[in-house]
C-alpha positions as CSV (number, residue, x, y, z in Angstrom):
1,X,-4.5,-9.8,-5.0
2,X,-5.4,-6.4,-3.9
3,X,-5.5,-6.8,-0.5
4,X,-2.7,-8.7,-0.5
5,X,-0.6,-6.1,-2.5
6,X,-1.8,-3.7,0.5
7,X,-0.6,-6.2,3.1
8,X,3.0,-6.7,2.2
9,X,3.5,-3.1,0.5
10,X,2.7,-1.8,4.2
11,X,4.3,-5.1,5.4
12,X,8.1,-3.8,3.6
13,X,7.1,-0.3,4.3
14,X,7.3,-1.0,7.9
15,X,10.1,-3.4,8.1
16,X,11.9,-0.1,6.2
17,X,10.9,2.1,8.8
18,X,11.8,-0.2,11.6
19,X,15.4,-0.8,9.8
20,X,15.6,3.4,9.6
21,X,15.2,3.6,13.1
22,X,18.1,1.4,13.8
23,X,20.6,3.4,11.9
24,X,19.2,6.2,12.4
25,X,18.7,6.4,16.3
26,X,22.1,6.0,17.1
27,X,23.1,8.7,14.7
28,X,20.9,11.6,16.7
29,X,21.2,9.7,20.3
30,X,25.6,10.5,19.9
31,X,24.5,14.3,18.9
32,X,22.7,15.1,22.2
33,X,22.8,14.7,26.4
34,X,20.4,11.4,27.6
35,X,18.7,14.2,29.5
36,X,17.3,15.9,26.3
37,X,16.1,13.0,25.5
38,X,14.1,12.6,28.3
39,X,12.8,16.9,27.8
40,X,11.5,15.5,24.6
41,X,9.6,11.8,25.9
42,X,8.1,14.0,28.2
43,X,6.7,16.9,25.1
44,X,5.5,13.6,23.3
45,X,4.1,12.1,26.5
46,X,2.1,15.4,26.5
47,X,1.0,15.7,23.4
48,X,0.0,12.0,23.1
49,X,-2.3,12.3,26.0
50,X,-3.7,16.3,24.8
51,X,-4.0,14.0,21.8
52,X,-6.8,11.9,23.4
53,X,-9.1,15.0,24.2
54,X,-8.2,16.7,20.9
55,X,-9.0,14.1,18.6
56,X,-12.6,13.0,20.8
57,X,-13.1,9.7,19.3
58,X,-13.6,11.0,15.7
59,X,-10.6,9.5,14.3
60,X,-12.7,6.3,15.2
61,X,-15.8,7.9,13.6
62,X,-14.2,8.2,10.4
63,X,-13.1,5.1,10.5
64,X,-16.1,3.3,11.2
65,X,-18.3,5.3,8.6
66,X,-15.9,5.9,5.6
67,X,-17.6,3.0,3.8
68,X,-21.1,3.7,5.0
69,X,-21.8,5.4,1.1
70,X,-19.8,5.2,-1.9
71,X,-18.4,7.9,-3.8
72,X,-16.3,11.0,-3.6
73,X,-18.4,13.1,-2.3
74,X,-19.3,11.5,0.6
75,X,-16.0,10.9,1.5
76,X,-15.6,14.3,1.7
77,X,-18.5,14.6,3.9
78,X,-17.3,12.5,6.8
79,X,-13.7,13.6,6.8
80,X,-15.7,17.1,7.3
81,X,-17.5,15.9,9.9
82,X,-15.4,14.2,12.0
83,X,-12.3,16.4,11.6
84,X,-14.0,19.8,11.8
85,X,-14.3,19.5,15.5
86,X,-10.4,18.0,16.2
87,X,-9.1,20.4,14.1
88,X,-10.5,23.7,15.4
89,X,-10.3,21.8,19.4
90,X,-6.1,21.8,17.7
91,X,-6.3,25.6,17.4
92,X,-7.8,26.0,20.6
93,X,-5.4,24.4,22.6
94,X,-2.3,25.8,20.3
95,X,-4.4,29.4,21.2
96,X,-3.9,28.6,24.8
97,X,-0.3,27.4,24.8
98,X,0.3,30.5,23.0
99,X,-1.1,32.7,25.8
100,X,0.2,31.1,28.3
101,X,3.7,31.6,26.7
102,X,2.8,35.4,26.4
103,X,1.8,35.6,30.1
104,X,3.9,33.1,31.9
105,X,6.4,31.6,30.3
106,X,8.3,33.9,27.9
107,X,11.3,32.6,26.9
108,X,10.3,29.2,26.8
109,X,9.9,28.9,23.1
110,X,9.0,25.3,23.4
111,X,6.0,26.0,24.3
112,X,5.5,27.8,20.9
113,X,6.7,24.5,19.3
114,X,3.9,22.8,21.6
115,X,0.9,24.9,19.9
116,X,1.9,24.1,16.6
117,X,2.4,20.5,18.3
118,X,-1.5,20.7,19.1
119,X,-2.2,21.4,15.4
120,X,0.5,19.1,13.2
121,X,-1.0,16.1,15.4
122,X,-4.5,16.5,14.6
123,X,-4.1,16.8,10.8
124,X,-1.0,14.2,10.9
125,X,-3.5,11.6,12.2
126,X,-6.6,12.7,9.4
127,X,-4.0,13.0,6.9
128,X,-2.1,9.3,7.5
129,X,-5.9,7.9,8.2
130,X,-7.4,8.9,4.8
131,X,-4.1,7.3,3.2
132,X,-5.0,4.1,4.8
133,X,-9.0,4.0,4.2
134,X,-8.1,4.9,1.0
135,X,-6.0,1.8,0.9
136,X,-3.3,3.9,-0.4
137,X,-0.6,1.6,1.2
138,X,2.2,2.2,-0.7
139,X,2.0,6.3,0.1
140,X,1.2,5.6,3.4
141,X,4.4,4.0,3.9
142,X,6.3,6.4,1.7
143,X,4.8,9.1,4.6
144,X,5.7,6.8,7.4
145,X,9.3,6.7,6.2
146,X,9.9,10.2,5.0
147,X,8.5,11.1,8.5
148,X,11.7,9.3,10.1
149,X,14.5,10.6,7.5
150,X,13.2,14.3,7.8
151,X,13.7,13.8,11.6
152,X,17.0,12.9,11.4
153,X,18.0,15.3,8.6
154,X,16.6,17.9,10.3
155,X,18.2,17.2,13.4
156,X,21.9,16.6,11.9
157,X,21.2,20.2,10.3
158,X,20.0,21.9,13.5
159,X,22.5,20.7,15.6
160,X,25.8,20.6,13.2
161,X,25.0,24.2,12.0
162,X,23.5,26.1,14.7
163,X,24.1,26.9,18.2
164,X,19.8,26.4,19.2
165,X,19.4,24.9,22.5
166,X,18.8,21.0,21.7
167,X,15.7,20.3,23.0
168,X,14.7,23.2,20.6
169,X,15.8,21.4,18.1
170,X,14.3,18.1,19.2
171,X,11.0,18.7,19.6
172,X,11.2,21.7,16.8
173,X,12.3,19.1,14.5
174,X,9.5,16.3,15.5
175,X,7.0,19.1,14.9
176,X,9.0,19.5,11.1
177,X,8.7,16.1,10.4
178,X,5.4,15.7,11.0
179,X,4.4,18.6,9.4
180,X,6.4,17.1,6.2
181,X,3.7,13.7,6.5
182,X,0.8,15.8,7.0
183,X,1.7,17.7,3.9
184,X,2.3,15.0,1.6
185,X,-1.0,13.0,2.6
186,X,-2.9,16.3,1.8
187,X,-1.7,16.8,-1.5
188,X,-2.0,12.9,-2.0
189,X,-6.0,13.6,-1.4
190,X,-6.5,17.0,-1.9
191,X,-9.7,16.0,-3.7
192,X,-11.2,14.5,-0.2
193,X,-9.8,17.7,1.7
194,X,-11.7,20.3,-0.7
195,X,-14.8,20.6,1.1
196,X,-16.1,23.5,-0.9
197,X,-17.6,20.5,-2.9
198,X,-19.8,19.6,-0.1
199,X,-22.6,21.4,-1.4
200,X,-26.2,21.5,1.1
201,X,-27.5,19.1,-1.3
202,X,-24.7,16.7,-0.3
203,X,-25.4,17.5,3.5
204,X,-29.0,16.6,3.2
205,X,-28.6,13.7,1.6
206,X,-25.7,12.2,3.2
207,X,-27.1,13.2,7.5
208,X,-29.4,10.1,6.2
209,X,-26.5,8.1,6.4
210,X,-24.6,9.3,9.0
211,X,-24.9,13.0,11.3
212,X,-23.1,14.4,13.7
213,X,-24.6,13.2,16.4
214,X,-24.2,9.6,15.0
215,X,-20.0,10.5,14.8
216,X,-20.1,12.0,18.6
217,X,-22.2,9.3,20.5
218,X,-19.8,6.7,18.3
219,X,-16.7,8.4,19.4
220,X,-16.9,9.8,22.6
221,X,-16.1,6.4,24.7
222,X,-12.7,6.4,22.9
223,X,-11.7,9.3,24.7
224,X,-12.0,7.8,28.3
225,X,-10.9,4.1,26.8
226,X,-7.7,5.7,25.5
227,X,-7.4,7.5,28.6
228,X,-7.6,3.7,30.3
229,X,-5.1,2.5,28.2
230,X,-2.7,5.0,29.9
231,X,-3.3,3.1,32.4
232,X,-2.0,-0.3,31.8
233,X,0.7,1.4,29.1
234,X,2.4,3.2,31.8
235,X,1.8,2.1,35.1
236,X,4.9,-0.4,34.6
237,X,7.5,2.1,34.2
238,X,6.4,4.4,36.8
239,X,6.2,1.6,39.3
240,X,9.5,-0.1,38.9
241,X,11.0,3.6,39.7
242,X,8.9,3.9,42.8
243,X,9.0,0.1,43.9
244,X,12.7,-0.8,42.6
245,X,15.8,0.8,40.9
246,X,16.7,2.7,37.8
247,X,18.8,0.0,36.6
248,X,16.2,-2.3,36.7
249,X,13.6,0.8,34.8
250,X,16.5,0.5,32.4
251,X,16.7,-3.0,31.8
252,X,13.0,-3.2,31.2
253,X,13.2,-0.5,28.9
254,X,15.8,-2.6,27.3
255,X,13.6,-5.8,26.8
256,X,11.0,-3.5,25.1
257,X,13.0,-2.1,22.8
258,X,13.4,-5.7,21.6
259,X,9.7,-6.3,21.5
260,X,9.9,-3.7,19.0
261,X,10.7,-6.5,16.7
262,X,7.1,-7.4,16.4
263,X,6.2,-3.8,14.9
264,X,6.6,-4.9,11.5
265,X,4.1,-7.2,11.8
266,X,1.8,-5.4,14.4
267,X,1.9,-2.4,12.7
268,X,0.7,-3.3,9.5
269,X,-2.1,-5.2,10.4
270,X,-3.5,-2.9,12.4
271,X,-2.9,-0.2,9.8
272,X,-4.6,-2.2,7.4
273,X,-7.3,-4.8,9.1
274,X,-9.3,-1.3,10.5
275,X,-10.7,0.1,7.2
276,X,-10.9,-3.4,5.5
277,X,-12.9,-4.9,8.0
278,X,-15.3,-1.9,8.4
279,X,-15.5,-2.5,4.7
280,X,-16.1,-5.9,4.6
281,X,-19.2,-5.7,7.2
282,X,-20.6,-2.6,5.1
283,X,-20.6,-4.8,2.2
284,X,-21.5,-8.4,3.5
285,X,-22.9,-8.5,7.1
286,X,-23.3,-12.0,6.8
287,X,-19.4,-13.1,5.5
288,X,-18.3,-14.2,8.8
289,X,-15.9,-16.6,7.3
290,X,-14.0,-13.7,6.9
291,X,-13.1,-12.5,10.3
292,X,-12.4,-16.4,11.1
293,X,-9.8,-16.5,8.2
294,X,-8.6,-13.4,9.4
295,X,-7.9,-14.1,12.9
296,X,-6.8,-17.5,12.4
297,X,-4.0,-16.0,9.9
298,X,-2.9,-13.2,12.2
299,X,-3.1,-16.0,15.3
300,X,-0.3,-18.3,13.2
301,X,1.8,-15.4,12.0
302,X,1.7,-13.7,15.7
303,X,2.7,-16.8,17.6
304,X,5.3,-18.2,15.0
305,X,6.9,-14.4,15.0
306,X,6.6,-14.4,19.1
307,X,7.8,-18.0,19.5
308,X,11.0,-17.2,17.0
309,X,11.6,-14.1,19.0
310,X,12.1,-16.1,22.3
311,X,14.0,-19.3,20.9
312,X,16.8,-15.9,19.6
313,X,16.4,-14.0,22.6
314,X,20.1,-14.9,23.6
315,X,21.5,-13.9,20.1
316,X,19.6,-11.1,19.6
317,X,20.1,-9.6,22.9
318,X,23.8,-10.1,22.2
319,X,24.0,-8.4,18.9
320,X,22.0,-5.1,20.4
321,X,25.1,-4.9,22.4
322,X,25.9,-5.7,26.4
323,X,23.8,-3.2,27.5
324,X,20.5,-5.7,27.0
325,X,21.8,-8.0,28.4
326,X,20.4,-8.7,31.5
327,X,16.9,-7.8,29.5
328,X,16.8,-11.6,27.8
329,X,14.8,-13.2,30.6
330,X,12.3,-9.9,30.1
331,X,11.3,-10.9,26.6
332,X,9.1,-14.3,27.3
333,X,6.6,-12.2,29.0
334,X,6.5,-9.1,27.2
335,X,6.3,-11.0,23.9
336,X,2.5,-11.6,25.1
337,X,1.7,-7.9,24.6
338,X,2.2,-7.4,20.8
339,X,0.7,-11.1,20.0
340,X,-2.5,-11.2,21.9
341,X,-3.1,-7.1,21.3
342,X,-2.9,-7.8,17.7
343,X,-4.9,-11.1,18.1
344,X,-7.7,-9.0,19.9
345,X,-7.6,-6.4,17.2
346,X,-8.8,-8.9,14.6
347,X,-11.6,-10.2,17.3
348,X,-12.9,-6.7,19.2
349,X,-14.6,-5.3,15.6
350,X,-18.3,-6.8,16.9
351,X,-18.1,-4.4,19.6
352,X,-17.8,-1.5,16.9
353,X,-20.0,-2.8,14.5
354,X,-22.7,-2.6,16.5
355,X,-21.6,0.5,18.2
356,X,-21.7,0.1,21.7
357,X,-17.9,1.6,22.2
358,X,-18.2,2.3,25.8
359,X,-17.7,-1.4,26.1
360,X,-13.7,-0.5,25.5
361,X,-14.1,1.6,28.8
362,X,-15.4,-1.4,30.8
363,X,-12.2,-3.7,29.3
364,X,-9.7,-1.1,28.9
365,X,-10.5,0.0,33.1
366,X,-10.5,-3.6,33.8
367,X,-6.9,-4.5,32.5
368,X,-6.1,-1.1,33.8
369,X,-6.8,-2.2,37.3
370,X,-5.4,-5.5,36.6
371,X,-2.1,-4.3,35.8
372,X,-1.9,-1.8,38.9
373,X,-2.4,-4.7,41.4
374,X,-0.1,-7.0,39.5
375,X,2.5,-4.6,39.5
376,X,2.4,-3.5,42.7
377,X,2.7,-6.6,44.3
378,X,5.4,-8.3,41.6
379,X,7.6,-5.8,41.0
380,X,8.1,-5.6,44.6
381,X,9.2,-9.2,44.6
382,X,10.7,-9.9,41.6
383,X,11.4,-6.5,40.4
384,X,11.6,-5.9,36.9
385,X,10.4,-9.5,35.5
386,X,7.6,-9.1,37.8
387,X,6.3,-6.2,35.4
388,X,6.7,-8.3,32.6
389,X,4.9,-10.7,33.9
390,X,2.1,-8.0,34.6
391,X,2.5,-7.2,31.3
392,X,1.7,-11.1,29.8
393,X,-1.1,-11.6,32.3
394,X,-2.4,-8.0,31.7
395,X,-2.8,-8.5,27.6
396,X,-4.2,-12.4,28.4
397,X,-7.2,-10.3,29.7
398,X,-7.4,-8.0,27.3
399,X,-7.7,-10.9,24.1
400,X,-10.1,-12.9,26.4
401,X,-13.1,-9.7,27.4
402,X,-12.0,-7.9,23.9
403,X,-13.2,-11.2,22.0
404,X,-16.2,-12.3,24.5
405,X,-17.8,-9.1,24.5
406,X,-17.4,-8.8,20.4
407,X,-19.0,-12.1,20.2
408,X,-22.0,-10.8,22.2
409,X,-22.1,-8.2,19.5
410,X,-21.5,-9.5,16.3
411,X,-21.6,-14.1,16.4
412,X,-18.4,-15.6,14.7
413,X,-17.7,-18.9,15.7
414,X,-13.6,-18.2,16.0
415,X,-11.7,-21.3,16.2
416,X,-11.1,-20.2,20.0
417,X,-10.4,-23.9,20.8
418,X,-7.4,-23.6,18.5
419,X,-6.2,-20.6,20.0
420,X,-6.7,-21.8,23.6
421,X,-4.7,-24.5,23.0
422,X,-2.0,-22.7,20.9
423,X,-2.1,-19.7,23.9
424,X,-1.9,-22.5,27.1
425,X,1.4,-24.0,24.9
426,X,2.9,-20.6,25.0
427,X,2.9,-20.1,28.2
428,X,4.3,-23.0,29.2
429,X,7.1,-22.2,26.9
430,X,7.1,-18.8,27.7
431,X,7.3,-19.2,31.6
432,X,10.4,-22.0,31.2
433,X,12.6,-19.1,29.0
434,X,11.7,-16.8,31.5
435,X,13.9,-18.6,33.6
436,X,16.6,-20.4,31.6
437,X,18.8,-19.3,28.0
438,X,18.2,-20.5,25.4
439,X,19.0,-24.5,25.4
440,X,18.0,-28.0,24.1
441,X,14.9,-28.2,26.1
442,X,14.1,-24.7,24.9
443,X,14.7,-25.9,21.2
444,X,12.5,-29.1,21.7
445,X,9.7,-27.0,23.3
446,X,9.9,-24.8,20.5
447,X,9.5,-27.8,18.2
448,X,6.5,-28.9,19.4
449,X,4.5,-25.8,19.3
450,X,5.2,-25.3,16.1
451,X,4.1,-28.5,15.1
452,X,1.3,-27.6,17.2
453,X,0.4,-25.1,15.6
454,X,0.9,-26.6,11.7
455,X,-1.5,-29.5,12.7
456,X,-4.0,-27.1,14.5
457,X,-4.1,-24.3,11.0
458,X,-3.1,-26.6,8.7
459,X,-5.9,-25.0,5.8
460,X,-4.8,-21.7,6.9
461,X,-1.1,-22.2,6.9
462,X,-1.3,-23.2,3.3
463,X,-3.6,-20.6,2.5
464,X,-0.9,-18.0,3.8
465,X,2.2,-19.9,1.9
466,X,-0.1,-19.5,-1.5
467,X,-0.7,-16.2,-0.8
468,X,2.5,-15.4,-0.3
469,X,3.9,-17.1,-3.6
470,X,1.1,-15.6,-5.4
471,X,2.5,-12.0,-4.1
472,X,6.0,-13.6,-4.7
473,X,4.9,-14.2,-8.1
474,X,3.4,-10.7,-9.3
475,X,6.6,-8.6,-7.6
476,X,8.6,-10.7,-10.2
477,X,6.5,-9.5,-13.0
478,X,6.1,-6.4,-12.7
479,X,8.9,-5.3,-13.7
480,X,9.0,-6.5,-16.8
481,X,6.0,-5.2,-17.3
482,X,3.8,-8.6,-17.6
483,X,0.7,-8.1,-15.9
């Protein structure tokens, strides 16, 4: 029941967040000029990538090594070792935004916002991390949402009582809001964060587990694999603005604002499969059942979520108001990027388990490459649907060297029959919505792959309903105190 409590307490404290963002969006986007927002994309688009080189991989490191020993004390030992190094990297580059505001750019005071930017990031990230190793889901959530509230408060205030230039505010306030998480995940595990108790006994005796060196050689791939991902994250946008209009930039945007559905899902199991699967292999090398359960549930959930999506593409584009309109025959093909990268998470573990992370370079270059030539020629042709389609054939890629390479790593005989069939039916279905609203042969095609799919996981789709009843169950109990 643990686990499970994890799972849906992150599972509701997403869905929150996600339902936060609706209201809460439209509240600040009516308070400032379209082109602020597009000052403070690009202050997060630099801090995201200054991110990459900041953080070297050791957010990964800790990760991979928080179960390696038991016990407080070694917990405070890694998140020494593998946030020492981003953390004073945080202060370096806040140093050097700082002089270069001194010597070139006085007057600018967003660039003072950006050094402390450098720094709330790093410590954001360790922070929100140790919450979720920790399996601290409930707090991590409580972080994630007060994160978005403090935003908007904090916003509302700047702007309704001061005269501050907005993008000032904006980013100011992002910094604020972050700085508000980071605080309340420190206090949370101020006992992990007080390294004085690292005595040089503990040292000794835990570099036989894991040293610095072991964190570095572990991490270090990340950095350029991250840097990859750029790649195939962005190269869409920036080549429908070269290669077609605005409008159509703006109708893509559209259809992934939509795909943002899939977050409450996504999110939480990626927040929570990392530490319990590094767990899982510390503890039993051998349970391999597990990762098969695992990825066949995630495999149901993220195809029944993605089909639903596309059979209420119509309706849901027309509730989000006219202005998506033209986005619903976008969604088909972008619905392949949160299912199969979440599918892929549940398969690429082998690759860290046995530590040979520069293998994320070779796929993350290779879908990288992919999606550059796809795009170029598609979006040419078919403009904005031709990215999307980029998109679908881009993350196909991904799931298929993410899960062969893992295999090579770490044997798991994944029902990838199962999934084949499951992922061949979807895009069939996927490519006639791509073309047509929502309509009888759309509902009859939607019929049949979930039937599909109910024949094809049958174990596992009743293993999910019990365990969803069971969590039913308990939430009805607890508060009248039965246990």
């Amino acid at each position: 029941m643990d686990r499970q409590k994890h799972f849906f307490t992150l599972f509701f404290g997403t869905g929150l967040n996600v339902i936060l963002g609706v209201i809460t969006t439209p509240i600040v986007t009516r308070l400032v000029d379209p082109d602020v927002y597009g000052e403070l994309s690009l202050f997060t688009l630099y801090g995201s990538i200054l991110l990459v080189f900041m953080l070297i991989g050791q957010d990964q490191s800790y990760n991979r090594y928080y179960f390696s020993a038991e016990g407080n004390g070694f917990k405070r030992y890694i998140l020494r070792l593998t946030s020492g190094g981003p953390i004073l990297l945080s202060f370096v580059a806040g140093g050097i935004a700082c002089l270069y505001y001194i010597f070139a750019a006085r007057g600018q005071y967003v660039i003072l916002i950006f050094a402390v930017y450098c720094i709330s990031m790093v410590v954001d990230r360790f922070t929100n991390m140790t919450l979720r190793l920790g399996m601290r889901s409930g707090l991590y959530s409580f972080c994630m949402n007060m994160q978005k509230l403090s935003y908007t408060v904090f916003v509302i205030l700047g702007i309704k009582f001061t005269d501050i230039d907005h993008i000032l505010i904006l980013t100011g306030c992002t910094v604020l809001a972050q700085v508000v998480s980071a605080v309340i995940g420190f206090v949370a595990e101020r006992d992990k964060w007080n390294f004085t108790e690292v005595t040089d006994d503990d040292r000794k005796k835990y570099r036989k587990v894991v040293d610095r060196r072991m964190v570095l050689k572990y991490g270090w791939p990340f950095i350029f694999s991250s840097l990859c991902a750029w790649l195939y994250t962005g190269s869409d946008k920036l080549m429908i603005e070269m290669f077609s209009t605005r409008s159509e930039l703006g109708i893509y945007a559209s259809a992934l604002s939509v795909i943002g559905i899939f977050s409450v899902i996504t999110n939480t199991f990626n927040t929570i499969w990392a530490p319990m699967a590094v767990e899982e292999y510390e503890k039993d090398q051998t349970n391999k059942e597990f990762f098969i359960k695992a990825t066949d549930y995630v495999t149901i959930v993220l195809f029944a979520a993605g089909a639903g999506v596309i059979l209420l593409k119509d309706i849901i584009v027309y509730l989000l108001g006219p202005e998506y309109r033209e986005a619903v025959f976008l969604i088909p093909f972008l619905s392949l990027y949160p299912v199969l990268y979440t599918i892929s998470e549940s398969t690429v573990y082998g690759i860290n388990f046995a530590k040979k992370t520069q293998w994320h370079i070779l796929v993350t270059a290779s879908c990288g490459i992919v999606n550059v030539v796809l795009n170029y020629f598609l979006i040419q042709r078919i403009g904005s649907l031709g990215a999307a389609i980029a998109t679908g054939i881009t993350y196909t890629l991904l799931l298929t060297l993410r899960t062969a390479l893992s295999i090579k790593c770490f044997p798991v005989k994944y029902h990838l029959g199962r999934m084949g069939v499951m992922l061949a039916m979807y895009y069939i279905y996927i490519m006639y919505n791509s073309f047509h609203s929502t309509d009888l042969a759309g509902v009859a095609m939607f019929a049949v792959f979930a039937v599909t799919g109910i024949v094809l996981y049958r174990t596992s789709v009743k293993e999910l309903l019990k365990m969803t009843g069971e969590y039913a169950g308990y939430m009805l109990k607890k508060p009248f105190g039965k246990k």
